[in-house]
DRENTOR-455780 format. One line per 8 residues: for each residue z, x, y of C-alpha. Coordinates in steps of 0.02 Angstrom, whole numbers, always signed. Layout:
# residues N
Z:X:Y; ...;
# end
This chain:
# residues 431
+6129:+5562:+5739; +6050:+5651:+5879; +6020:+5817:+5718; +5949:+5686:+5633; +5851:+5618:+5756; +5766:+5782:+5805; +5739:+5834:+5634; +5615:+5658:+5599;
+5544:+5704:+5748; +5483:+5888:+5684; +5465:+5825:+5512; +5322:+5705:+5624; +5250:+5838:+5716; +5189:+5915:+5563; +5114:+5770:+5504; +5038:+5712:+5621;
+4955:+5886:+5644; +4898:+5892:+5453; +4831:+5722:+5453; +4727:+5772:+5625; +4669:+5916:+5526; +4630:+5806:+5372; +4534:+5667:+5487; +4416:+5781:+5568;
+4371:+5875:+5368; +4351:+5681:+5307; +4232:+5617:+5474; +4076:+5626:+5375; +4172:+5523:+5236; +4226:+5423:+5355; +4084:+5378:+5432; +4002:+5340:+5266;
+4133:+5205:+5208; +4109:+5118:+5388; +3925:+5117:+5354; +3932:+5037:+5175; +4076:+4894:+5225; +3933:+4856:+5386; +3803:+4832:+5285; +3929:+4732:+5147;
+3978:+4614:+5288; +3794:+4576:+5329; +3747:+4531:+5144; +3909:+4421:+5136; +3844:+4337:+5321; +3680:+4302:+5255; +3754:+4230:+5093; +3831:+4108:+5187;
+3692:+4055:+5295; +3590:+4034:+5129; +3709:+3902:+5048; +3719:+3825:+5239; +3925:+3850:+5248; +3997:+3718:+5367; +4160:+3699:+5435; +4179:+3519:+5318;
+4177:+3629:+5175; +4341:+3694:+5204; +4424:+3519:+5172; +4512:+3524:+5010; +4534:+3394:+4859; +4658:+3319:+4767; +4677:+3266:+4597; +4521:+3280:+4469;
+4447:+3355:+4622; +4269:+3273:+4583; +4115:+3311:+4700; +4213:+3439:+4780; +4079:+3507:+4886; +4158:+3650:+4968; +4217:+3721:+4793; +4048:+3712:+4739;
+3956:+3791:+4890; +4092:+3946:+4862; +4029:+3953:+4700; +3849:+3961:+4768; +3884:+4091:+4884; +3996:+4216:+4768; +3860:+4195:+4664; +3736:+4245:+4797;
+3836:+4407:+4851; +3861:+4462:+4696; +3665:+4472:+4652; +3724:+4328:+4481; +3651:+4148:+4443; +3847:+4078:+4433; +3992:+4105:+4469; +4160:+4039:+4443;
+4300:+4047:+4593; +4442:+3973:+4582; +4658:+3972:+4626; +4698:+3912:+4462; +4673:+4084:+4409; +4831:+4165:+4426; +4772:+4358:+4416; +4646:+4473:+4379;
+4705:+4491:+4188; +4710:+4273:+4170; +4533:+4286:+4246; +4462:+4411:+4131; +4563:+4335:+3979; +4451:+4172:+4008; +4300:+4275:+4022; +4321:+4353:+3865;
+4387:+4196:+3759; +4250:+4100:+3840; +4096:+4213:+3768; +4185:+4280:+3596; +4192:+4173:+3442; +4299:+4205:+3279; +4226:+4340:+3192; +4152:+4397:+3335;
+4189:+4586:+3381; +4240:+4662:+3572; +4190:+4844:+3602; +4274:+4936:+3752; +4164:+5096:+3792; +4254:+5154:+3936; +4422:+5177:+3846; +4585:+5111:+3833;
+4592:+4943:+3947; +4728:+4905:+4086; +4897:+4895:+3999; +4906:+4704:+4039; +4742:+4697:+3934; +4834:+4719:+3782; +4924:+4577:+3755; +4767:+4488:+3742;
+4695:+4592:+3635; +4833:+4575:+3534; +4875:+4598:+3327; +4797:+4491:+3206; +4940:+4368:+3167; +5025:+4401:+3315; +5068:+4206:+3366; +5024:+4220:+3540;
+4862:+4159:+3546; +4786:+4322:+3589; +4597:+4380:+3530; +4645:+4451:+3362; +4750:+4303:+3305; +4604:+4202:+3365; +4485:+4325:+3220; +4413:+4412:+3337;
+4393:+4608:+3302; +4409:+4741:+3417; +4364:+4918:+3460; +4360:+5042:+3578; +4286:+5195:+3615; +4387:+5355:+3708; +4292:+5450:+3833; +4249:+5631:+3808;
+4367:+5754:+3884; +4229:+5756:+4054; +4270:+5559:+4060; +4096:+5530:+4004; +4047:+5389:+3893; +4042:+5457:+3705; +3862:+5384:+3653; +3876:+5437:+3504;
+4041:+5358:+3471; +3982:+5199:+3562; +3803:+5178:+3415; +3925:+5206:+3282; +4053:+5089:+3350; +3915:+4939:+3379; +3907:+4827:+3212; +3841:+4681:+3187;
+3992:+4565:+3239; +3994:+4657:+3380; +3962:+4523:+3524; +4049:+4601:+3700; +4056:+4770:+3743; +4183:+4783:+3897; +4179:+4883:+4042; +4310:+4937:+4149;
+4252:+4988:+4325; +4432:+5042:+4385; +4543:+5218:+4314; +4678:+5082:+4291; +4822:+5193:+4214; +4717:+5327:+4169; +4666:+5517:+4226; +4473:+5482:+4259;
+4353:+5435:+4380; +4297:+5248:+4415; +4111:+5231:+4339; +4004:+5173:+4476; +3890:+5046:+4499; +3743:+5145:+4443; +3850:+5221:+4286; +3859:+5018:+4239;
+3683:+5014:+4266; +3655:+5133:+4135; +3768:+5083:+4029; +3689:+4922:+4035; +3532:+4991:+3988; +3576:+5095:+3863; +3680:+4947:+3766; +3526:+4832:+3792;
+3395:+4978:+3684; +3539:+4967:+3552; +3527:+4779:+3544; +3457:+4664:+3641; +3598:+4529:+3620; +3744:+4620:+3669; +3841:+4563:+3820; +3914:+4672:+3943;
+4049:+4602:+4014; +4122:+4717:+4190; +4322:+4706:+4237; +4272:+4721:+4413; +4445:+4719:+4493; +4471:+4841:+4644; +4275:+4875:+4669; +4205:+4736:+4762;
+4119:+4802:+4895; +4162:+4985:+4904; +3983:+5010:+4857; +3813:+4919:+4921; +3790:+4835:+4744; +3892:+4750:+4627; +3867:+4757:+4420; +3789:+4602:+4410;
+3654:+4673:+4521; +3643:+4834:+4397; +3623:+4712:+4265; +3793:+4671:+4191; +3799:+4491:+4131; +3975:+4447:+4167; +4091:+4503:+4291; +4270:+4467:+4310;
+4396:+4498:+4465; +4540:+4431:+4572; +4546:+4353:+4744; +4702:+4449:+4800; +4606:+4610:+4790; +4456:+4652:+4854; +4363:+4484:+4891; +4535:+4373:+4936;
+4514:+4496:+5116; +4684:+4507:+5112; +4713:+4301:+5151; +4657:+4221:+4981; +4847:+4180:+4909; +4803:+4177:+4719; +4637:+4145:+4644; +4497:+4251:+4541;
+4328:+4220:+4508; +4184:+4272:+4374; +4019:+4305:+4407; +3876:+4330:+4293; +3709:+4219:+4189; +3731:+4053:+4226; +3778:+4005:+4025; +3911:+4135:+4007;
+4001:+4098:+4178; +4008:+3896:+4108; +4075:+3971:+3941; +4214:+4036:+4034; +4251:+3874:+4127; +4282:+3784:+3978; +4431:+3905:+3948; +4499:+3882:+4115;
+4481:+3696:+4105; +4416:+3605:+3933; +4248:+3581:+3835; +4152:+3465:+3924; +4248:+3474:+4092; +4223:+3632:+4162; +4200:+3714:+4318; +4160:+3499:+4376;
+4353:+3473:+4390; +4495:+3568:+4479; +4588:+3516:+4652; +4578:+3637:+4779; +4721:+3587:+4869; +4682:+3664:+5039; +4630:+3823:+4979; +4467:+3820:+5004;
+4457:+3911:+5204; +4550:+4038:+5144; +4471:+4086:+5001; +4284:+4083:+5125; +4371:+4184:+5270; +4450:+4308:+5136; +4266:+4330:+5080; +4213:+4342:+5250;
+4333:+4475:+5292; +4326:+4554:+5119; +4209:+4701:+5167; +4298:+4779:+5336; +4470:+4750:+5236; +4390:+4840:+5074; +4327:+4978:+5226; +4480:+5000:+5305;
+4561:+5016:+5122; +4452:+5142:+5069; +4461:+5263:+5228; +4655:+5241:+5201; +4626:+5319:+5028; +4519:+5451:+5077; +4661:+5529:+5213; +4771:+5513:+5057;
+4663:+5626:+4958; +4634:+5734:+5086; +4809:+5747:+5134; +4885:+5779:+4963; +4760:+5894:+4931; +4790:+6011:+5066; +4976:+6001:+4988; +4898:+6080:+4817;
+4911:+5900:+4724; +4784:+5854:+4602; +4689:+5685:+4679; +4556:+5586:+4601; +4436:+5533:+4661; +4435:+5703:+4786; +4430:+5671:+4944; +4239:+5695:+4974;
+4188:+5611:+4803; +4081:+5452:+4803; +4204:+5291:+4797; +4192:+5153:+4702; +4360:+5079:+4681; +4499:+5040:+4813; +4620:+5152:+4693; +4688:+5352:+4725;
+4779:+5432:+4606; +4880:+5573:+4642; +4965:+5705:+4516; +5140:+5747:+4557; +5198:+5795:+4376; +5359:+5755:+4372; +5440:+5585:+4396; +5562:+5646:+4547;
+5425:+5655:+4659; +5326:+5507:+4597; +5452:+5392:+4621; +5491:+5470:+4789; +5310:+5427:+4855; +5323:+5258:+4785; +5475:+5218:+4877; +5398:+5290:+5024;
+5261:+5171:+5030; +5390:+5030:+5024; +5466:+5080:+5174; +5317:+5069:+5261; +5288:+4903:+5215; +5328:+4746:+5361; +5391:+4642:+5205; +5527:+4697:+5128;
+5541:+4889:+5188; +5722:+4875:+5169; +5703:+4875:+4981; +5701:+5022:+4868; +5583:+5010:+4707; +5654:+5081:+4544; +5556:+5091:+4361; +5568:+4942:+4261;
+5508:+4853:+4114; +5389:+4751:+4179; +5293:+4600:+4068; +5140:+4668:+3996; +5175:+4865:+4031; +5199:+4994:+3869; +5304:+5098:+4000; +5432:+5075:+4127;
+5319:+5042:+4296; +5397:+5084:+4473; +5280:+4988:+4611; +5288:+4967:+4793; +5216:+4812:+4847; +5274:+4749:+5035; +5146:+4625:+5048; +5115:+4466:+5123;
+5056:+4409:+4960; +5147:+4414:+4791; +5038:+4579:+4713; +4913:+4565:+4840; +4844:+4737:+4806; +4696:+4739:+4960; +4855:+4763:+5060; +4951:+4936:+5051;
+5037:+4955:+4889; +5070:+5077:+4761; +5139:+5096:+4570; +5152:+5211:+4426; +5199:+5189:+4226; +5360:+5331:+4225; +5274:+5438:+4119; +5175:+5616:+4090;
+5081:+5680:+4186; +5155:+5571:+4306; +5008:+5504:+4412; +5053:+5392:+4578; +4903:+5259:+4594; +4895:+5221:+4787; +4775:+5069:+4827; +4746:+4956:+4986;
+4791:+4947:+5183; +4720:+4795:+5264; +4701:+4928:+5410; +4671:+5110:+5416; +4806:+5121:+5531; +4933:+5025:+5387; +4866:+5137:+5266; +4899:+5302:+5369;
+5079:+5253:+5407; +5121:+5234:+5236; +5051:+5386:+5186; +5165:+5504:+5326; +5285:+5398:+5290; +5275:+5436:+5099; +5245:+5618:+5133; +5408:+5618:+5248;
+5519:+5574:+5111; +5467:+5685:+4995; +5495:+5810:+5146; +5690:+5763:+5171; +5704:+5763:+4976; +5658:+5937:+4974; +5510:+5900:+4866; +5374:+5970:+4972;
+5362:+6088:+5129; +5239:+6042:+5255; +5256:+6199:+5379; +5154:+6341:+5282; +5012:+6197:+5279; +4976:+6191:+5459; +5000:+6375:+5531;
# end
């Protein structure tokens, strides 16, 4: 024990001395992420004191939930932050891929045609795309056709892929802000703006709809601001601050955003209906706390980045790139170590360190997915978690840490295990 003992405690020294070394490189990094969740925490402040928030809002209702007027003041004041003329927030969403699900079938008619430009969508995504005839209620059996466009081997948008791709059914053309499960960079806030721009010259009509899950405030604007006309994301990420306990919202032109409410709900009912049940401080103080969280997160991911990559592991984004996402993904290419990390972020966790994570087939996945996720709440991913689909090239997607200090942990602590597995060496690093 006492071998043992001594041998953590060298394994630590190193660390720690490679993550000093990787703090002072980042400090201009940093520095920058502080200054963008400051500025994020004033435009949420002000929001607030625009739609007058008072503490009588916080009381929730019961049954139809009629005249609910702290549900519809949060409304008012996502709608405000986000830079839209509506928005939707709500617990009866129960994630991110329910939330954009209602977004879509609330804006896309039979024979009506959605175009993804930025790729393949998040795995879950596919179910609701779905086959024609499929008997799941998805889009297809529902006639609605669908498309999507690969990115060029740069991850730039193919534009010449996208003209030819646009028909006249088209109706949607989706955007995913997030990698998700893939080997590319997010698309910032002024990509979207482009994108928007350059879909709008094509034809007028078109609506671009933004998955904006894990991007809420890691920049100073959001897609609606760039243009987008509806936006889609979950409360327990970004904007949840780490305290909403389910929920997502959509944001966007006041027409589309009601669309979607009739899928949540039912023609004619709407966003006018729906208990809130005492969710309703939460879901303002997540909001509230949302930026510094989304901060904290961020910095987390930049040490990760800089760590790995002083290890010679492939990150992305780099360490010093612009952010716009909560998520790093790291290239270990080969499952051994993958899973190793994963499991190393578990034990880092305070809920449920004691468990180990192992790949399984998980609803909604094409792969086997291994995924750490010690958190407070059920998939919260604003809080330190981390998973991976088992298979080539075998990418690690790290996201969250309510602090920098959470986040930091879990990252030596990660590191150390693939140490004592004999899976990396930290020594030639730090002479």
């Amino acid at each position: 024990m006492m071998n043992e003992q001594l041998e953590r405690e060298r394994i630590w020294e190193q660390l720690i001395a490679l993550a000093d070394r990787a703090e002072d490189e980042a400090a201009e990094a940093f520095r920058r992420t502080a200054r963008i969740a400051e500025r994020n925490q004033w435009k949420v402040i002000e929001a607030f004191k625009r739609q007058g928030v008072s503490d009588f809002h916080f009381a929730g209702s019961t049954g139809y939930g009629y005249n609910d007027r702290g549900r519809e003041v949060l409304d008012l004041v996502y709608a405000d932050v986000m830079g839209a003329e509506a928005a939707l927030v709500r617990p009866h969403f129960a994630s991110g891929t329910h939330t954009i699900s209602c977004a879509l079938f609330g804006v896309l008619r039979p024979g009506d045609g959605l175009l993804y430009v930025t790729g393949k969508p998040y795995d879950t995504l596919h179910k609701v795309i779905g086959k024609a005839g499929d008997g799941t209620g998805s889009l297809a059996d529902f006639g609605i056709g669908y498309g999507e466009v690969a990115l060029l081997e740069d991850g730039s948008l193919d534009w010449d892929g996208i003209e030819a791709s646009i028909t006249e059914r088209t109706k949607v053309i989706g955007v995913q802000r997030s990698r998700g499960y893939a080997w590319r960079a997010s698309f910032t806030v002024a990509e979207i703006g482009e994108i928007v721009t350059r879909v709008k010259a094509i034809r007028e009509d078109l609506i671009v709809f933004v998955d904006n899950c894990y991007g809420e405030f890691t920049e100073l604007q959001e897609p609606t601001e760039a243009g987008a006309d509806l936006i889609a994301g979950s409360l327990i990420k970004n904007p949840g601050g780490g305290i909403a306990e389910t929920g997502g919202y959509i944001a966007g032109k006041r027409e589309l955003v009601e669309a979607a409410s009739y899928r949540l709900t039912a023609p004619g009912i709407g966003g006018d209906v729906g208990a809130m049940l005492g969710t309703l401080r939460s879901l303002f103080q997540g909001l509230f706390l949302s930026p510094h969280m989304v901060g904290q997160a961020v910095q987390g991911s930049i040490l990760a980045a800089a760590l790995f990559e002083k290890l010679g592991f492939e990150t992305k984004p780099a360490w010093n790139e612009v952010r716009t996402d909560l998520i790093q993904a790291v290239r270990f290419g080969s499952a051994e170590p993958l899973i190793a990390f994963v499991q190393g972020i578990q034990q880092a966790a305070a809920v449920d360190a004691h468990v180990v994570p192992e790949p399984w087939d998980m609803p909604g996945y094409d792969n086997p997915v291994i995924m750490a996720a010690g958190t407070f709440m059920q998939g919260g991913s604003l809080e330190l978690s981390a998973d991976a689909p088992i298979r080539e090239p075998y990418i690690a997607y790290m996201q969250g840490g309510l602090t920098y200090g959470h986040a930091k942990y879990g990252v030596l602590i990660a590191l150390e295990k693939l140490v004592k597995s004999g899976l990396i060496v930290i020594k030639p690093y730090i002479t």
